[in-house]
FIBA-63775 format. One line per field, with one value per atom (N, C-alpha, C): residue number from 0; residue in one letter; x, y, z. Coordinates in steps of 0.2 Angstrom, whole numbers, plus 5000, padded with zeros to 4 digits. Example, Ala and Ser with C-alpha at 12.3 -4.5 7.8 and 13.67 -1.06 7.14 Angstrom:
FIBA-63775
nr: 0,0,0,1,1,1
rest: a,a,a,s,s,s
c1: 5066,5062,5066,5064,5068,5064
c2: 4972,4978,4984,4989,4995,5000
c3: 5039,5039,5039,5035,5036,5039
END
This chain:
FIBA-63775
nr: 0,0,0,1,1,1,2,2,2,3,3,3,4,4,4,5,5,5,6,6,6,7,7,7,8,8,8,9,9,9,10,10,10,11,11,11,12,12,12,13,13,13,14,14,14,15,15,15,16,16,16,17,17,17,18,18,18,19,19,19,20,20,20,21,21,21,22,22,22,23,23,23,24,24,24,25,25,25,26,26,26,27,27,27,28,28,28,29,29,29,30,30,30,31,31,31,32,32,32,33,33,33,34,34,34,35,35,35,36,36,36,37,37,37,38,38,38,39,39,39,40,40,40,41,41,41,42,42,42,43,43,43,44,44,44,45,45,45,46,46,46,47,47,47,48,48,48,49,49,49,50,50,50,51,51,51,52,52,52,53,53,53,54,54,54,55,55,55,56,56,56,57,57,57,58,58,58,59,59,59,60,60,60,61,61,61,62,62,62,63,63,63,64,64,64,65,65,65,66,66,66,67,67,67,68,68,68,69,69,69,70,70,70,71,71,71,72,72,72,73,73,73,74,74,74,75,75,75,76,76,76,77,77,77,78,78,78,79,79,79,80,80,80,81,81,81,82,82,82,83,83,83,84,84,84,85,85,85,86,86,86,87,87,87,88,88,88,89,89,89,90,90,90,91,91,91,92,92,92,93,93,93,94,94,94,95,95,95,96,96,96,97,97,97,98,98,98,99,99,99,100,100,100,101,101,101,102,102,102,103,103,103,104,104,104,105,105,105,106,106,106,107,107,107,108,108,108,109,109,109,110,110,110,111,111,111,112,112,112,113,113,113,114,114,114,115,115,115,116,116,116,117,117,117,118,118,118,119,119,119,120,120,120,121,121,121,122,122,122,123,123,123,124,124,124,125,125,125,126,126,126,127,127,127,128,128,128,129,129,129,130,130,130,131,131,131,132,132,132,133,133,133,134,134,134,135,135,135,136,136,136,137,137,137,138,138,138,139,139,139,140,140,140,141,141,141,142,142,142,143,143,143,144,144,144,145,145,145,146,146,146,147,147,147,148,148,148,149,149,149,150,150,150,151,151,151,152,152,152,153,153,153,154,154,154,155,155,155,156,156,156,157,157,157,158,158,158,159,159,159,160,160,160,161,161,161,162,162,162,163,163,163,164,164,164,165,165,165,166,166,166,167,167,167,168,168,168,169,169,169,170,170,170,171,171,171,172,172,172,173,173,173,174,174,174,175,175,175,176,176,176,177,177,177,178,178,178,179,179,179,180,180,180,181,181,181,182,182,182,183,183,183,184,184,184,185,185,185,186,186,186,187,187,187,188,188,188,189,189,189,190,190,190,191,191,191,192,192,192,193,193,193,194,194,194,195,195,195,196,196,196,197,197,197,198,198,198,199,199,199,200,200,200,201,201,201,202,202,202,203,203,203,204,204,204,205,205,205,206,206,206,207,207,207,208,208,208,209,209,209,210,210,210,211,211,211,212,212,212,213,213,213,214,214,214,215,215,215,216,216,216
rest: x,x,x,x,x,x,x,x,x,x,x,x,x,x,x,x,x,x,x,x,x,x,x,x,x,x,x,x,x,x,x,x,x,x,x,x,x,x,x,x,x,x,x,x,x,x,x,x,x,x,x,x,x,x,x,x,x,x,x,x,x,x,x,x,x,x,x,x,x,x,x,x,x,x,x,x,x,x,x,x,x,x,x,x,x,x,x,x,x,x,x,x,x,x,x,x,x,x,x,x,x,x,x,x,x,x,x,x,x,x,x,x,x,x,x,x,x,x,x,x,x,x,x,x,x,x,x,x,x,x,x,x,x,x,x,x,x,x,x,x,x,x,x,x,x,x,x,x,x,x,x,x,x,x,x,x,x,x,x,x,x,x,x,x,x,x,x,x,x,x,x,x,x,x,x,x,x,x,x,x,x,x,x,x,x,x,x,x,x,x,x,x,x,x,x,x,x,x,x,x,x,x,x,x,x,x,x,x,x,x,x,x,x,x,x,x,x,x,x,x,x,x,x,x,x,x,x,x,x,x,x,x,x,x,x,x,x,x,x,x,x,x,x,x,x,x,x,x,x,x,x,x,x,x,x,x,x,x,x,x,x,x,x,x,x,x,x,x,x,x,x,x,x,x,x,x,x,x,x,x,x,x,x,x,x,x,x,x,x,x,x,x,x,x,x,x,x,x,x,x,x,x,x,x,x,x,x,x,x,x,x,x,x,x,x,x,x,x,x,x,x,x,x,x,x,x,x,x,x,x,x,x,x,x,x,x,x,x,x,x,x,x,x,x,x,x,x,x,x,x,x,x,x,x,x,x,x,x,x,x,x,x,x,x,x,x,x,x,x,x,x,x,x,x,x,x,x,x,x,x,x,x,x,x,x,x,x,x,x,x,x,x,x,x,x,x,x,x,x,x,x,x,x,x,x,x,x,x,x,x,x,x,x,x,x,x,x,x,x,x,x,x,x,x,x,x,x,x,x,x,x,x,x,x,x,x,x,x,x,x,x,x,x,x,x,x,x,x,x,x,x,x,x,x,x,x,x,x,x,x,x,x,x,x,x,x,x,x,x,x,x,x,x,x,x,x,x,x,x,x,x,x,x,x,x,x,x,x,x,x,x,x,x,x,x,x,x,x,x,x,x,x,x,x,x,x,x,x,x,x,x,x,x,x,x,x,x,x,x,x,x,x,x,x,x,x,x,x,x,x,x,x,x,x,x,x,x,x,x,x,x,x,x,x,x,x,x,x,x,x,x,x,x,x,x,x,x,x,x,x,x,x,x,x,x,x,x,x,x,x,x,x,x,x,x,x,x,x,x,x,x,x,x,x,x,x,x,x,x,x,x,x,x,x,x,x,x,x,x,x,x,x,x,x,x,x,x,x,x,x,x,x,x,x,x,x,x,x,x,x,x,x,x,x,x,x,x,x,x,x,x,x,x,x,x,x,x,x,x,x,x,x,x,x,x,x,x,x,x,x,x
c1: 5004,5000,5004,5003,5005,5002,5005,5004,5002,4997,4995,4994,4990,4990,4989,4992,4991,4990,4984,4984,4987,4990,4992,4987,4983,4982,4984,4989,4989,4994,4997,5004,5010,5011,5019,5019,5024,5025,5020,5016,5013,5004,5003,4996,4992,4993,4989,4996,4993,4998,4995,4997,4995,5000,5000,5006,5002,5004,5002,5009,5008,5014,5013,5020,5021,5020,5016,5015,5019,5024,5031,5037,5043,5048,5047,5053,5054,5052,5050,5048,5053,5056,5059,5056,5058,5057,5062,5063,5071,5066,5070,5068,5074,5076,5079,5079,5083,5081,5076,5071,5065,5062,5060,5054,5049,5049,5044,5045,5048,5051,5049,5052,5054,5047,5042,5035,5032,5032,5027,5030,5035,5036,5035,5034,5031,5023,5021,5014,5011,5018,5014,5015,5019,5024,5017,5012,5011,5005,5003,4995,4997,5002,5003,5008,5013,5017,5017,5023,5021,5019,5019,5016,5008,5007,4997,4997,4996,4995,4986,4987,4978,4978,4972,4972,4977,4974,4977,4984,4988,4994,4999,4994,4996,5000,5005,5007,5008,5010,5010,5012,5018,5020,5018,5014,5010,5006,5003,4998,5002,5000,5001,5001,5008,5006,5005,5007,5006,4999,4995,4988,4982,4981,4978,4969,4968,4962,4962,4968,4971,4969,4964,4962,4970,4973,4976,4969,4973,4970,4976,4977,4979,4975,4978,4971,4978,4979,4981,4977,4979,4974,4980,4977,4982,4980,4984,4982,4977,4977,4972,4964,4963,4960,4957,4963,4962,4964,4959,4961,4963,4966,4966,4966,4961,4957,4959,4963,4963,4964,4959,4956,4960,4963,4964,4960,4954,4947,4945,4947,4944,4950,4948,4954,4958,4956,4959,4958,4963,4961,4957,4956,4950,4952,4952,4953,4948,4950,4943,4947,4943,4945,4944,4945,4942,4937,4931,4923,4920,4925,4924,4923,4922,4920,4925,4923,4927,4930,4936,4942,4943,4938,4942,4946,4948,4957,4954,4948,4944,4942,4946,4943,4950,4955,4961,4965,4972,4980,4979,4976,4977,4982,4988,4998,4997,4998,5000,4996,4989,4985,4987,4990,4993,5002,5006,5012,5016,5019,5026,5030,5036,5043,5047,5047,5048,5057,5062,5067,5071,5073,5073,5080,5081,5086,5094,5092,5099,5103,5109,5115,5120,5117,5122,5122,5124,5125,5124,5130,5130,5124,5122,5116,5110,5109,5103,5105,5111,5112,5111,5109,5110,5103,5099,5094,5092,5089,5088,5079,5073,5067,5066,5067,5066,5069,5076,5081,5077,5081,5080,5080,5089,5088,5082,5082,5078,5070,5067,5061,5061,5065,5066,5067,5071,5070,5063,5061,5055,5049,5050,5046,5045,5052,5052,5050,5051,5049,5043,5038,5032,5028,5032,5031,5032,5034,5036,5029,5029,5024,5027,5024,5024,5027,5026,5034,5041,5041,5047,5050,5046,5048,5050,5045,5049,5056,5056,5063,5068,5068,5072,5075,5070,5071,5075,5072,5077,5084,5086,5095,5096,5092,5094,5096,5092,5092,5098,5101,5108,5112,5112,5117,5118,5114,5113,5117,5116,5122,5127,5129,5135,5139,5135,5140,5142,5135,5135,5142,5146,5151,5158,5158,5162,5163,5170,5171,5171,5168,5166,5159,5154,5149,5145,5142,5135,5139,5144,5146,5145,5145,5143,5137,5132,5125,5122,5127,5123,5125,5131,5135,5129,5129,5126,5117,5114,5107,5107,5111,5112,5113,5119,5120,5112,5110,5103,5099,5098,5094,5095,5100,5104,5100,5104,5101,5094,5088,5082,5080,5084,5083,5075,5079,5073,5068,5066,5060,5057,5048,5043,5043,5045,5043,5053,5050,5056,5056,5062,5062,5069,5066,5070,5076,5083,5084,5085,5084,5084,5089,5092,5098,5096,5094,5090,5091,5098,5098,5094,5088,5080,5079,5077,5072,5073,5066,5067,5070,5069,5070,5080,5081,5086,5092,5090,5091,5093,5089,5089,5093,5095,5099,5105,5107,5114,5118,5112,5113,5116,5122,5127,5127,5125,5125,5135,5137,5145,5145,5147,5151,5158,5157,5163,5167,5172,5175,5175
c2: 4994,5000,5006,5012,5015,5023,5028,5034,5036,5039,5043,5048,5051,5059,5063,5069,5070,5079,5078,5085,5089,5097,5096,5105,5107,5114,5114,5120,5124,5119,5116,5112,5116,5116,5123,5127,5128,5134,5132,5128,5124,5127,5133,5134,5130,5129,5125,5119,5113,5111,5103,5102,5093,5093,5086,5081,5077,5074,5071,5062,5058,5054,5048,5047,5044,5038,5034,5026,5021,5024,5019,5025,5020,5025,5028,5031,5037,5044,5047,5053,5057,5062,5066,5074,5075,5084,5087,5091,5097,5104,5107,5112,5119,5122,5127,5126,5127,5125,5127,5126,5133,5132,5127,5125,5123,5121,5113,5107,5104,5098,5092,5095,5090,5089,5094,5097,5094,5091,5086,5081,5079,5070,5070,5076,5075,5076,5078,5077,5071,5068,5062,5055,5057,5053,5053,5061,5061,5057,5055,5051,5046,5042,5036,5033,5037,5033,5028,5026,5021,5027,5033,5037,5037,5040,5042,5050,5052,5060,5062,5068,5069,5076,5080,5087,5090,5084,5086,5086,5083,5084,5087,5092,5096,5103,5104,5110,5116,5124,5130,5131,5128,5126,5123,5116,5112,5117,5123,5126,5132,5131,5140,5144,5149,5156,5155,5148,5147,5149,5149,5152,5145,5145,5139,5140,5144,5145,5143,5141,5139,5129,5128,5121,5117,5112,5107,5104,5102,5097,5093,5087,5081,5074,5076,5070,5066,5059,5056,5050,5049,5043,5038,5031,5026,5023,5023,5018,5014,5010,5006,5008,5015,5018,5019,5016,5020,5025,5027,5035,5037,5044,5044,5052,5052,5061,5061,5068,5071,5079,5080,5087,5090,5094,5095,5097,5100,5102,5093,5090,5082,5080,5072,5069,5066,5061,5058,5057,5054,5054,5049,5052,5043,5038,5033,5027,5024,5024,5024,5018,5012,5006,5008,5001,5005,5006,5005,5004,5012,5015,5020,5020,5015,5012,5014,5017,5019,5010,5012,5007,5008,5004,5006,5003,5007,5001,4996,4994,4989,4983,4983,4978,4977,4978,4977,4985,4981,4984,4991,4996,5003,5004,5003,5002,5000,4994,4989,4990,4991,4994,5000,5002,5011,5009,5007,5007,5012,5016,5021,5021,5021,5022,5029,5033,5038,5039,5041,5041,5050,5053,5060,5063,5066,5070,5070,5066,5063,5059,5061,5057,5054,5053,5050,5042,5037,5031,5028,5029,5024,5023,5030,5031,5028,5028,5023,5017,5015,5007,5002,5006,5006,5001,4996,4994,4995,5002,5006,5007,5007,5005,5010,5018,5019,5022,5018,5018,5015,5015,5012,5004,5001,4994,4993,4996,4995,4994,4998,4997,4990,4988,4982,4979,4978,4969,4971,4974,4973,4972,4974,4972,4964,4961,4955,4950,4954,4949,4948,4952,4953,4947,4946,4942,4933,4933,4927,4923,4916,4911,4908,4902,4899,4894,4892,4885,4890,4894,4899,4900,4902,4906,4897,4893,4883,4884,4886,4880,4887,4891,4897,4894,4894,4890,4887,4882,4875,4876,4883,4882,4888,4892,4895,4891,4886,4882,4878,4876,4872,4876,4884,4889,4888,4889,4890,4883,4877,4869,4871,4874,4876,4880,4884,4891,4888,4882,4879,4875,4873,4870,4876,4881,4883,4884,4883,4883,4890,4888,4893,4898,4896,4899,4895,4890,4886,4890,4891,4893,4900,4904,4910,4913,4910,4910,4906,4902,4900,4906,4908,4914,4921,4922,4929,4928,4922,4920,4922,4919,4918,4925,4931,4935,4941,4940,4944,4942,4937,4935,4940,4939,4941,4951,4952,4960,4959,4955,4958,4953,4953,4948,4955,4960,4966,4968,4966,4968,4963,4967,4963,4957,4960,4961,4956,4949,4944,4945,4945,4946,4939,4937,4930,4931,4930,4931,4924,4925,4920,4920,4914,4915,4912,4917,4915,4919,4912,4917,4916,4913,4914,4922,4924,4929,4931,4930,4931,4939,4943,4949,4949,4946,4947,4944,4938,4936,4940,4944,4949,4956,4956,4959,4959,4952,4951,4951,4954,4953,4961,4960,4965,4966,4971,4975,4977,4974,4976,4980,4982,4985,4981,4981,4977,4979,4979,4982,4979
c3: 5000,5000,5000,4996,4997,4995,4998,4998,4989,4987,4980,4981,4987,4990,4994,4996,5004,5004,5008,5008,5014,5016,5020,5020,5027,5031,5035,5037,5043,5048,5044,5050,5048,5055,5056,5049,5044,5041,5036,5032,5027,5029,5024,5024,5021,5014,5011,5005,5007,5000,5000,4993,4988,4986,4986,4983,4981,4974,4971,4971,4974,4973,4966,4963,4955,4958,4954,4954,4957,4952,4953,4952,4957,4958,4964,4966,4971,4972,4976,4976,4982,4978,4982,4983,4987,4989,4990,4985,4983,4984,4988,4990,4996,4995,5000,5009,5010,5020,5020,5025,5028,5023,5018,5012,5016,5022,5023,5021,5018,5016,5024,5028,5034,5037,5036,5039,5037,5030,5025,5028,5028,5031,5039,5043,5049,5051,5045,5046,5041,5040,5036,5042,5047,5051,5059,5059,5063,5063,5057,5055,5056,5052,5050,5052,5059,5061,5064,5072,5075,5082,5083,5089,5085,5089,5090,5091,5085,5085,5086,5090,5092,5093,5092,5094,5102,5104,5113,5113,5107,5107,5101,5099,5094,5098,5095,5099,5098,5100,5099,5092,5090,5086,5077,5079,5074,5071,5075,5069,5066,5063,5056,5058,5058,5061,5070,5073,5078,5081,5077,5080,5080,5085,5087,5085,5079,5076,5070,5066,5061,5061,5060,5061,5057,5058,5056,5051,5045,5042,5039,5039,5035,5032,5026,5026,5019,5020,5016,5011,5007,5002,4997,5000,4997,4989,4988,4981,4979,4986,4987,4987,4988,4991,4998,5001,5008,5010,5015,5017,5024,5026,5033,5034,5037,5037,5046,5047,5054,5053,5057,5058,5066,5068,5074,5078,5078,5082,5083,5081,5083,5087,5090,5094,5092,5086,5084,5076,5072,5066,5063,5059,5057,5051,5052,5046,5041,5036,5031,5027,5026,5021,5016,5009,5002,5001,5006,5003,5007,5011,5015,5021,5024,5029,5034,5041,5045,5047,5050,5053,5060,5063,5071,5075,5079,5082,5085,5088,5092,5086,5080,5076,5072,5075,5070,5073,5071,5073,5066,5067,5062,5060,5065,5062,5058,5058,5054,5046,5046,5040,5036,5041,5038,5039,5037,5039,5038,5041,5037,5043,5040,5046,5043,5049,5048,5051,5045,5047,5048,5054,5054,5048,5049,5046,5048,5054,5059,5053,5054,5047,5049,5057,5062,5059,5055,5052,5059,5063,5069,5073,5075,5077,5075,5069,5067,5066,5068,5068,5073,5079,5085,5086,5088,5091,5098,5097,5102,5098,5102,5100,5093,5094,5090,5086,5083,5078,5073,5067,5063,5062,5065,5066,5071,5077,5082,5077,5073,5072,5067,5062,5058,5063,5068,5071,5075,5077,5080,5076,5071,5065,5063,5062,5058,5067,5071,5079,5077,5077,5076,5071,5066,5061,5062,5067,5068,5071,5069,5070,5075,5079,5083,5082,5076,5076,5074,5071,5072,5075,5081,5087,5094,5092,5093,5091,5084,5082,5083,5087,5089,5095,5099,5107,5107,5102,5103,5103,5097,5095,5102,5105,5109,5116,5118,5123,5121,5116,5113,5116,5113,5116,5122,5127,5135,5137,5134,5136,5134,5126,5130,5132,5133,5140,5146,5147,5154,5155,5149,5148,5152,5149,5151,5158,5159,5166,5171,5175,5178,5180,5172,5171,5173,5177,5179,5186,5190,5195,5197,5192,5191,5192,5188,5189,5193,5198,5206,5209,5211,5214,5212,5206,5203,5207,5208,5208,5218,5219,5229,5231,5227,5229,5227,5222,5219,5227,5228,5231,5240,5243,5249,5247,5240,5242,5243,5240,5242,5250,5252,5260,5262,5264,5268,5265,5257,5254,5254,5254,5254,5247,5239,5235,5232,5229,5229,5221,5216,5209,5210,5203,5201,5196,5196,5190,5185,5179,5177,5169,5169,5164,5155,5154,5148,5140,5135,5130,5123,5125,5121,5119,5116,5113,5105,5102,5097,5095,5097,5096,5098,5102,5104,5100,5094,5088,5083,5083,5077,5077,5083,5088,5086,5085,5084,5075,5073,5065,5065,5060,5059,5052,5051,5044,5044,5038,5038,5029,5030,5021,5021,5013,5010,5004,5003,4997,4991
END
């Protein structure tokens, strides 16, 4: 699914404007600092990212002219013909399928139906490499987590529980995580409230964690 066109009123410097997006291919935005450029991709980011943008959290800022009389409008429409209408005098935006039919979050995941990742202007390489939630690798492995089936996330187990036999091999390490579990325990002697630790290198997310993007000559 993808974006064919978006209307934007009244967000930060951006009084009225349409974009119309090409079939196929990339769409760029060339324009001077202080065009709006970033403004379009953040009011495309604020409808249909992974935050929840709402009147109540429209700021001094978001409106036009900074005057809070200047209603926000965005309204996107996919190829598919789905749509996605927010007015900032309302709370929240609304979801529209192909038939027009409103979409409510109480009958289905609205992310998932509207997907976009929105990447900033940060050129810090490392920094987006980082799997940190909402980096860019951070948002890809939690994506492909998300995707995983139940025999998947089975036959993950079983090579991470393989893992866990042989660290238990190395000398020293089943000693350490009796030492490491006795000593966690001794500090919560005086609270009500007992926390277990548990040595576990299962997770699927944590898998996808360890994949290293390298460049090569």
């Amino acid at each position: 699914m993808k974006i064919k066109r978006i209307t934007i009123k009244n967000f930060r410097s951006i009084k009225s404007e349409e974009l119309t997006f090409p079939d196929s291919g990339i769409l760029t935005l060339v324009g001077p600092n202080n065009a709006g450029k970033s403004n379009i991709l953040k009011a495309i980011d604020n409808i249909i990212g992974e935050s929840w943008f709402s009147g109540d959290k429209a700021e001094l800022n978001d409106y036009y002219m900074k005057n809070k009389d200047n209603v926000i409008e965005i309204n996107i429409i996919f190829d598919n013909e789905r749509k996605v209408i927010f007015k900032s005098n309302e709370k929240w935006a609304t979801y529209y399928d192909e038939y027009d039919n409103i979409i409510y979050s109480s009958k289905g995941n609205i992310k998932d139906d509207f997907p976009c990742t929105y990447l900033s202007a940060n050129r810090d390489l490392a920094k987006n490499m980082q799997f940190r939630s909402y980096e860019l690798m951070g948002k890809i492995a939690k994506t492909f987590n998300a995707k995983l089936n139940e025999k998947e996330k089975g036959q993950l187990k079983t090579k991470f529980d393989e893992i866990m036999l042989i660290l238990d091999t190395i000398d020293g390490f089943s000693n350490f995580k009796t030492d490491f579990s006795d000593y966690f325990n001794e500090l919560q002697s005086d609270s009500p409230y007992r926390l277990k630790v548990d040595f576990k290198a299962f997770s699927p997310l944590n898998y996808f964690k360890t994949i290293n993007i390298l460049a090569n000559d």
